[in-house]
NUKOL-93424 format. One record per residue (C-alpha): residue number from 1; residue in three letters; x, z, y. Coordinates in pm, whole numbers, plus 32768, in hexadecimal, padded with zeros to 4 digits. Last residue first. Layout:
BEGIN
(NUM 'ALA' (X Z Y));
...
This chain:
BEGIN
(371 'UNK' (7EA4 78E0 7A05));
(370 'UNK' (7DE5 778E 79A9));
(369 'UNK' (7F49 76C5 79A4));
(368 'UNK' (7F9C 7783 7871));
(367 'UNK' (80B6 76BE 7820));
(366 'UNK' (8080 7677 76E2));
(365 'UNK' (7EEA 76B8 769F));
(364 'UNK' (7EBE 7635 77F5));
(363 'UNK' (7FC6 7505 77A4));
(362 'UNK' (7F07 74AE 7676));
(361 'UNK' (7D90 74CA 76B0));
(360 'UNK' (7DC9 73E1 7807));
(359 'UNK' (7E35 72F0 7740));
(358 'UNK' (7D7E 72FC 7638));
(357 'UNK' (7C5B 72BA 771A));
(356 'UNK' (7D12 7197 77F2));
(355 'UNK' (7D75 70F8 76AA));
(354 'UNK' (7EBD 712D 762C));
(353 'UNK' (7FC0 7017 757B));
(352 'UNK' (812E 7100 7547));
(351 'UNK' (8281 706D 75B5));
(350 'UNK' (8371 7026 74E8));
(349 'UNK' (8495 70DF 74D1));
(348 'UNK' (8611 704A 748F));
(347 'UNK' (86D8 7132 7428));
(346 'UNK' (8860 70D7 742C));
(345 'UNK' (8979 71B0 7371));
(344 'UNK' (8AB2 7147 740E));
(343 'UNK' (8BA5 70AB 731D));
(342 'UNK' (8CCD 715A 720C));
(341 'UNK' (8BC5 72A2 720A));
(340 'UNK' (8C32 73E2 726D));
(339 'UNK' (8B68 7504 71A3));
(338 'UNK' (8C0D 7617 7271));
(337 'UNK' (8AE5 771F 7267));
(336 'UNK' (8ACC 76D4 7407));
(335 'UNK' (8AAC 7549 73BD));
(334 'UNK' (89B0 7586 729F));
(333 'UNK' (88F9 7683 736A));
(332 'UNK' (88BB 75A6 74A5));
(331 'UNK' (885C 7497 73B4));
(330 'UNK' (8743 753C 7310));
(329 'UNK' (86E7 75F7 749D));
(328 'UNK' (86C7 748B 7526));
(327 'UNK' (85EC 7411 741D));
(326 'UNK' (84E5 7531 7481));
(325 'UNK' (851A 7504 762F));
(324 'UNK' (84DD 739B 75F2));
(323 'UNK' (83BB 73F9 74FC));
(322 'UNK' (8335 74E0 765A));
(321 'UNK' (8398 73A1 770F));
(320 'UNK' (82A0 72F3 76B4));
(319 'UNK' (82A4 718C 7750));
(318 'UNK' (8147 7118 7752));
(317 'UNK' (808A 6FEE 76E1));
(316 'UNK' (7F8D 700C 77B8));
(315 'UNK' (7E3B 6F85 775E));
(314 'UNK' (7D45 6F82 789B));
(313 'UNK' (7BA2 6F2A 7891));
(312 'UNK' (7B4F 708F 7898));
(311 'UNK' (7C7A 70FB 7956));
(310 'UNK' (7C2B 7024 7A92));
(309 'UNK' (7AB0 7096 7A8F));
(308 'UNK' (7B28 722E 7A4C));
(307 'UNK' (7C45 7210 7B91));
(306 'UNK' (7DAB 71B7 7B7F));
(305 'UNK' (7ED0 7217 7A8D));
(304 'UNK' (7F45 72DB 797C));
(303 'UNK' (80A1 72B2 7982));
(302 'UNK' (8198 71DC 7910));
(301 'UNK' (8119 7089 78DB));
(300 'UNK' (8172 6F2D 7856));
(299 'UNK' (8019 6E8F 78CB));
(298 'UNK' (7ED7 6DEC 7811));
(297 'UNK' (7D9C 6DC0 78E2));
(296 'UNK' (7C6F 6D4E 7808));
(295 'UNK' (7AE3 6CEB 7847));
(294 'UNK' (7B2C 6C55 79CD));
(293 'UNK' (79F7 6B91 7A21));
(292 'UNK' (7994 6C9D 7AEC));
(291 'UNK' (7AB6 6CBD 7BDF));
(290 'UNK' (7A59 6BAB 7D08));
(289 'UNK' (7998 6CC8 7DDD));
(288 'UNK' (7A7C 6C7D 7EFD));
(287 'UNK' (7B06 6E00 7F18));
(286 'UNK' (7AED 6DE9 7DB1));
(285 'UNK' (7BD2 6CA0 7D69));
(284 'UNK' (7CA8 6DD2 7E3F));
(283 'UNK' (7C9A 6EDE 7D5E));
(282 'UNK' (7CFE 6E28 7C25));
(281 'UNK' (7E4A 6D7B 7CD5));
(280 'UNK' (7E9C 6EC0 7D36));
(279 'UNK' (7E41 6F44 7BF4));
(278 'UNK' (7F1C 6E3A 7B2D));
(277 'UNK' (8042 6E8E 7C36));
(276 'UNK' (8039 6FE5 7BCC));
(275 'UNK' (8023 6FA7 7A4B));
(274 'UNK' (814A 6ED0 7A92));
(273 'UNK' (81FE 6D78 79BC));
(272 'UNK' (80A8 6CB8 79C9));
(271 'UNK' (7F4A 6C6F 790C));
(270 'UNK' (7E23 6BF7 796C));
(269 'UNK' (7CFC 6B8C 7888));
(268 'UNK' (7BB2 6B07 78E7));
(267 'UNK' (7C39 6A37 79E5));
(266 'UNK' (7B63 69B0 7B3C));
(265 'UNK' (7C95 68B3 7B94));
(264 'UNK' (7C06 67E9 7CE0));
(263 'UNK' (7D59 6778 7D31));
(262 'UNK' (7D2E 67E1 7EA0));
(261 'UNK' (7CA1 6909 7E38));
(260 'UNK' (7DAE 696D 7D18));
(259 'UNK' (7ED3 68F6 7DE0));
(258 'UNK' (7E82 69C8 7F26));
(257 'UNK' (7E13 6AF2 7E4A));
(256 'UNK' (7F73 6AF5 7D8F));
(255 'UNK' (8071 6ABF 7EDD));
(254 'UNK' (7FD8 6C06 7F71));
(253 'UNK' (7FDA 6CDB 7E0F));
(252 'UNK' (8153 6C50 7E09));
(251 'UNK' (8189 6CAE 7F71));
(250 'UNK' (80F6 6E12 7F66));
(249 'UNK' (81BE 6E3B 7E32));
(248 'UNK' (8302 6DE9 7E6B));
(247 'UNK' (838F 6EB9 7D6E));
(246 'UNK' (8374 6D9D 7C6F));
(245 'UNK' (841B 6C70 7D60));
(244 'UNK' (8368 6B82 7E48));
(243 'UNK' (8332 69FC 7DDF));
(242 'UNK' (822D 6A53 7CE4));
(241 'UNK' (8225 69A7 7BBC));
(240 'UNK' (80ED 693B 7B6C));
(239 'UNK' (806D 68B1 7A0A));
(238 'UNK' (7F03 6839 7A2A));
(237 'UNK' (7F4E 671C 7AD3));
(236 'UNK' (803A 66AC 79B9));
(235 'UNK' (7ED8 669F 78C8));
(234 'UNK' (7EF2 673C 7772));
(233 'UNK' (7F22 6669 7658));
(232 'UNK' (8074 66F0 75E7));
(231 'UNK' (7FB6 683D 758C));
(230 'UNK' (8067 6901 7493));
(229 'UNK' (81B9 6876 749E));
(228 'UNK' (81EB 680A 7610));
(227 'UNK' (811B 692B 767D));
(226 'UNK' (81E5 6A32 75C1));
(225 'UNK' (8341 697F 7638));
(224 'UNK' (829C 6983 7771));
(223 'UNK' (8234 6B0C 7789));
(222 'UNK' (8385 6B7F 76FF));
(221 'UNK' (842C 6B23 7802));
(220 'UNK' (8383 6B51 7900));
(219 'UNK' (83CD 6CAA 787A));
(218 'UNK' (8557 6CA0 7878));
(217 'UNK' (850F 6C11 79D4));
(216 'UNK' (845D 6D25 7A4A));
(215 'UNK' (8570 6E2F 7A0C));
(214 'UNK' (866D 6D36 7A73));
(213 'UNK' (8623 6CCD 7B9D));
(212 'UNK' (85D1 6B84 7C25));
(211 'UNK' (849C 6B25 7B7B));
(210 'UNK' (8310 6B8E 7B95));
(209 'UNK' (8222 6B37 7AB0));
(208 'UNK' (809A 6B09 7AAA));
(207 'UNK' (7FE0 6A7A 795B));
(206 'UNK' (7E6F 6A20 7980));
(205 'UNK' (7DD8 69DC 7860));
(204 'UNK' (7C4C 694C 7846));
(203 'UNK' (7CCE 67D7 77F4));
(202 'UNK' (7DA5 6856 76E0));
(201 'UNK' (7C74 68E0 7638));
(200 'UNK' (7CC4 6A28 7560));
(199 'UNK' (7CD2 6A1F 73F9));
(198 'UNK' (7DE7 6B24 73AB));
(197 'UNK' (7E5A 6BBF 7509));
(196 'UNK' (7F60 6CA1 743D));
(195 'UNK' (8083 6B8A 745F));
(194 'UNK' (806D 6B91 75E8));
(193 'UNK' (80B1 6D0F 75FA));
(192 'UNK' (8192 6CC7 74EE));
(191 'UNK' (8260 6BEA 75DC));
(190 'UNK' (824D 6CF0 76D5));
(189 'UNK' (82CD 6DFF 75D4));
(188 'UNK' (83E7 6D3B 755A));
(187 'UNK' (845E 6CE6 76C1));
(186 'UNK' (8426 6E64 774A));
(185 'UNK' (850B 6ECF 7629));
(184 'UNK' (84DF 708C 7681));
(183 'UNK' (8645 70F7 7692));
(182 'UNK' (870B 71E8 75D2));
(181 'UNK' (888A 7158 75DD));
(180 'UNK' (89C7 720A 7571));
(179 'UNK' (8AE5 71A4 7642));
(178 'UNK' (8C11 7087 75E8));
(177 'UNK' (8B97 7030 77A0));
(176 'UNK' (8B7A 6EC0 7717));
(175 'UNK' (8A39 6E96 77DD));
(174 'UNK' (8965 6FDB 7880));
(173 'UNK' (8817 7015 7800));
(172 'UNK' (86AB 7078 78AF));
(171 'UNK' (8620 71D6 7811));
(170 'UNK' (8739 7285 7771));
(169 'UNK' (88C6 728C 7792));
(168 'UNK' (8999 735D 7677));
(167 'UNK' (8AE1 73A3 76E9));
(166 'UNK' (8BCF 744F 75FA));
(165 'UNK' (8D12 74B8 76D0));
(164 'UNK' (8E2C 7410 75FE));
(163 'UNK' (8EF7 73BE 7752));
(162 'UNK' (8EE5 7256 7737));
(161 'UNK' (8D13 7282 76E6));
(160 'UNK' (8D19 7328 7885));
(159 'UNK' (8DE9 71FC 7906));
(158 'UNK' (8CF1 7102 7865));
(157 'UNK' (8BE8 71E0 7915));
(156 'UNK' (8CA1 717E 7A69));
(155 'UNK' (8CDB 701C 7A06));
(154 'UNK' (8B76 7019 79D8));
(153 'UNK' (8AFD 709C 7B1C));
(152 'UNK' (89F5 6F82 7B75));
(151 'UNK' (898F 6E78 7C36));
(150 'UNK' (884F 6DC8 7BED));
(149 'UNK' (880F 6D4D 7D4C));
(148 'UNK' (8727 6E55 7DB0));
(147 'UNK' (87E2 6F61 7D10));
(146 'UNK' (880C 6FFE 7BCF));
(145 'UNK' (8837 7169 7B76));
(144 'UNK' (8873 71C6 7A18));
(143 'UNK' (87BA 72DB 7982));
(142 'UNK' (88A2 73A5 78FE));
(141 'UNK' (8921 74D5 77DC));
(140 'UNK' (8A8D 753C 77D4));
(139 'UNK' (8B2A 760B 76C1));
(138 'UNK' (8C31 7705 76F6));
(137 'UNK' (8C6F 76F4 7840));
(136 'UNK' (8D9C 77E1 7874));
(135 'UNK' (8D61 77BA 7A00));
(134 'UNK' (8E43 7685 7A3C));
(133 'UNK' (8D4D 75A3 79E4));
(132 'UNK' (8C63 7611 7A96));
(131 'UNK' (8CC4 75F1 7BDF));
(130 'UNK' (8CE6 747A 7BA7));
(129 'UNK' (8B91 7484 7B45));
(128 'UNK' (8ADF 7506 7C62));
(127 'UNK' (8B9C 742C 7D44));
(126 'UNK' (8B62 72F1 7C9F));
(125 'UNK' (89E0 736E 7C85));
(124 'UNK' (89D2 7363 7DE2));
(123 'UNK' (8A9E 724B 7E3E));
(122 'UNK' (89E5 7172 7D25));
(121 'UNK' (8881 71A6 7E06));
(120 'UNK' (875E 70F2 7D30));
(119 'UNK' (86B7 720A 7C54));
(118 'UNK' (871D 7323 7D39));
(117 'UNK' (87FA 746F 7C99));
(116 'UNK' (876B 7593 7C20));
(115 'UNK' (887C 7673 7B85));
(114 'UNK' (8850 7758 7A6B));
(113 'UNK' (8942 7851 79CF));
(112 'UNK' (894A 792C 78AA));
(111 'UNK' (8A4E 79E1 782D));
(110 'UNK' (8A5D 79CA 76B7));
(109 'UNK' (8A2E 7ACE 7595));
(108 'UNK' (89DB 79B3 74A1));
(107 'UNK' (8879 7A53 7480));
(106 'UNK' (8842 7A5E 75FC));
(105 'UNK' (88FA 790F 765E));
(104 'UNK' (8820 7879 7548));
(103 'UNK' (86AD 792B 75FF));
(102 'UNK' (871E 78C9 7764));
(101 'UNK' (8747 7740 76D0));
(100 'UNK' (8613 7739 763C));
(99 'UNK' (856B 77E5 7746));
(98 'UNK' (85D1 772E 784B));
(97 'UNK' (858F 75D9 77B1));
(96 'UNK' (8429 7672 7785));
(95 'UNK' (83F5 76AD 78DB));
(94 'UNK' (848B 755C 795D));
(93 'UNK' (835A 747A 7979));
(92 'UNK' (826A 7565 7A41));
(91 'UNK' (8381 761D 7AD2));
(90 'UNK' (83DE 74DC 7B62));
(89 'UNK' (8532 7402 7AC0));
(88 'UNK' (8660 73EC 7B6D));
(87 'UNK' (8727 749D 7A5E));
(86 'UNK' (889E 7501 7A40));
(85 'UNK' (88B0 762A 7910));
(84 'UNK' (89EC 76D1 78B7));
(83 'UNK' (8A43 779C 77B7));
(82 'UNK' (8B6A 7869 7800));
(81 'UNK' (8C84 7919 7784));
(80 'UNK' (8CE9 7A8C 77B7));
(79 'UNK' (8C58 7B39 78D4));
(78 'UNK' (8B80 7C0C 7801));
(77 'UNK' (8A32 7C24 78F9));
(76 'UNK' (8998 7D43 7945));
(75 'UNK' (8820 7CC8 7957));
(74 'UNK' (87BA 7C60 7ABF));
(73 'UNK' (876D 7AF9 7A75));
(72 'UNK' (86DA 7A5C 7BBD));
(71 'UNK' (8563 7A1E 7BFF));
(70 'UNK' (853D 78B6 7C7A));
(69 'UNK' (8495 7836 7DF9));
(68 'UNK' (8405 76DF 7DE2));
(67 'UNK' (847E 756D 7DC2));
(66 'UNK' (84AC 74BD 7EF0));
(65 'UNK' (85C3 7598 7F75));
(64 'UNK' (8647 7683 7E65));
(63 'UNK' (85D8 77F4 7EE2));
(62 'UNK' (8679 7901 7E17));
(61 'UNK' (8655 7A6E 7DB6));
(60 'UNK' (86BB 7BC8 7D7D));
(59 'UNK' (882B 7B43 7DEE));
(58 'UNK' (8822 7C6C 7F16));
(57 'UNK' (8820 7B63 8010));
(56 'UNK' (86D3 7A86 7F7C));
(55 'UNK' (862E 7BF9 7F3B));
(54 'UNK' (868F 7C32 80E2));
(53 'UNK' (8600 7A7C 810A));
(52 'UNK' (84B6 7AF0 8047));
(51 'UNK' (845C 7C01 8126));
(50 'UNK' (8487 7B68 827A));
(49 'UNK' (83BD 7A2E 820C));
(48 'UNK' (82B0 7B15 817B));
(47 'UNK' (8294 7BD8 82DB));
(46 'UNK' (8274 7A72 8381));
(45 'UNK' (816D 7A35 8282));
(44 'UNK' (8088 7B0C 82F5));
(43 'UNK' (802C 7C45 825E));
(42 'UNK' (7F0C 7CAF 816C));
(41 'UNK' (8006 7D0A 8038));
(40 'UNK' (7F58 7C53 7F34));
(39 'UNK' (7ED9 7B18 8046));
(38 'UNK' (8059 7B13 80CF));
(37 'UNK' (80ED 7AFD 7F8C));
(36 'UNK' (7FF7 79E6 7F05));
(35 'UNK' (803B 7926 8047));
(34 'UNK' (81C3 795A 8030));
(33 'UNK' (81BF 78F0 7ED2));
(32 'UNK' (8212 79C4 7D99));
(31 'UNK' (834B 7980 7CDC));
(30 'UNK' (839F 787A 7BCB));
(29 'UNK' (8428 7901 7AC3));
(28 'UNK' (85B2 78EB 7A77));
(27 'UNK' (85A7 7A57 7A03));
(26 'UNK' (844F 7AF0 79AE));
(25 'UNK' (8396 7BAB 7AA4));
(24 'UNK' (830B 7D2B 7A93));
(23 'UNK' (8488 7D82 7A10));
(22 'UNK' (84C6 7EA7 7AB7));
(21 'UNK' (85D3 7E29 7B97));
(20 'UNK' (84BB 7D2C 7C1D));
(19 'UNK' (83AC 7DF6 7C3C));
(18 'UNK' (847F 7EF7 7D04));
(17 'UNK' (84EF 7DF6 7E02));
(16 'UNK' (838C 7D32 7E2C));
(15 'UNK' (8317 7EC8 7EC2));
(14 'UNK' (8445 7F04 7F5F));
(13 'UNK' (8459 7D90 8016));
(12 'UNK' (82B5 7DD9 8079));
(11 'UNK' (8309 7F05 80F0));
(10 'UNK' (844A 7EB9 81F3));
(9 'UNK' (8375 7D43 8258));
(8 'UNK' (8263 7E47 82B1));
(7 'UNK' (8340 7F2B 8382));
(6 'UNK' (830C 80B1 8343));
(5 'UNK' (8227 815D 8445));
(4 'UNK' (80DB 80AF 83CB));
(3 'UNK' (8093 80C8 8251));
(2 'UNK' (8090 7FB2 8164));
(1 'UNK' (8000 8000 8000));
């Protein structure tokens, strides 16, 4: 309770301080919002902001800009060697990487140590891992970074496999790196996503893909050589590829409704590389009341996504990264137990066909997103 005399941003800082040395939040968790801290404590924000940047300077916990405040590990730690994790993954996504990881370093009396780097910025995760190499890294887990124009930190994870440091890289993969790969194969899952149509009408198909980087591209990928084998009838028109890049999505959603009226496509079935840019694409033939004609929407996804009309006509196939997080803590343990292998062990995952219901059952029974 806040009483008057003592400073609110002083309370409030004692108050989140003793919750967190007691253990009331988990290390590497994502901590409460200003706006939910305010509303519990009925101050303003201001006082939160002063609160959360003493806990930030006592190490209690840390703010990682675009991504959220964490909870840091406050267990004794053996200063021996380390296992470290590099992720730039969203607390949604990278929850149970953190606790597959956490949970080895734990057993295999590790320290743990997890740094949040930017999925596009090399400096930053250059930086990140040059420091930790040289702080008795004992095993290295990372998301690679790569930027707009597919550049990369390869040489710099080729550096990490010289010095016998296993290196295990998940989510998107880094070439001739001599690393251990667990990555979801967005070309084999597009094309399947083309595959599992059975005895669809060509005519009714309306396939969108985006080039120029190499997430995307792996899936464009994927999409033709589907559409050249399954339906080679299927008209040219109704194969666009956009002239602006995956994560341009305003443009992309732009470029699509210009080429679908002035073509006069009305498809039955869409499908493209982004669950997002299907909705956007979705929610605007709604705003113009041009949607109802469209029976099937199928996406590489990664969330659950979009609103109850979207989802009931949406099939995602979705990157789970809770079986990422379950492949990753097999091969974790075989590197850590010494089981070296002559060539990098590479897991390939496919990604899992959902309907808008199961969907939404999974990740709230998983990730309890109704807490």
């Amino acid at each position: 309770m806040i009483v008057k005399n003592v400073p609110y941003y002083i309370q409030v800082a004692d108050t989140l301080r003793n919750e967190l040395k007691s253990g009331t939040y988990t290390a590497y968790s994502e901590f409460p919002d200003i706006m939910t801290l305010a509303e519990r404590f009925g101050v303003s924000i201001d006082v939160i902001r002063q609160s959360r940047k003493i806990l930030c300077s006592e190490g209690l916990i840390k703010t990682v800009k675009g991504k959220g405040t964490y909870v840091m590990d406050l267990t004794p730690q053996n200063h021996g060697y380390t296992l470290h994790l590099n992720t730039f993954h969203s607390p949604f996504h990278s929850t149970p990487i953190l606790r597959a990881v956490q949970d080895l370093a734990l057993e295999n009396n590790l320290t743990f140590s997890v740094h949040f780097t930017d999925a596009f910025d090399l400096e930053r995760e250059r930086n990140i891992i040059e420091k930790t190499i040289d702080n008795n890294c004992r095993l290295m887990v990372s998301s690679p970074s790569l930027t707009y124009k597919n550049e990369d930190n390869s040489s710099l994870y080729k550096k990490v496999v010289n010095q016998g440091i296993p290196l295990i890289l998940i989510d998107r993969y880094v070439k001739d790196t001599g690393a251990d790969l667990i990555y979801f194969d967005n070309e084999t899952t597009a094309y399947n996503m083309i595959k599992d149509l059975g005895n669809c009408d060509p005519q009714s198909m309306f396939i969108l893909i985006s080039q120029g980087y190499r997430v995307s591209d792996e899936r464009a990928k994927g999409l033709l050589a589907g559409q050249k084998e399954f339906f080679p009838s299927m008209p040219v028109r109704n194969i666009y590829n956009t002239s602006s890049k995956w994560f341009e999505k305003k443009d992309i959603v732009a470029e699509t409704m210009y080429y679908i009226k002035k073509n006069k496509i009305m498809p039955e079935v869409l499908i493209t590389v982004s669950e997002q840019i299907a909705f956007e694409i979705f929610n605007s033939l709604r705003k113009e009341k041009l949607h109802r004609s469209l029976k099937k929407i199928i996406s590489i996804a990664d969330s659950y996504y979009g609103d109850s009309e979207f989802n009931a006509v949406h099939l995602g196939y979705y990157r789970m990264f809770d079986e990422l997080a379950n492949v990753l803590n097999s091969v974790i343990s075989m590197r850590l137990n010494n089981e070296q292998n002559s060539s990098p062990i590479i897991k390939p995952l496919a990604c899992r066909p959902l309907t808008g219901t199961q969907a939404e059952k999974h990740f709230y029974q998983h990730f309890n997103l109704g807490e």
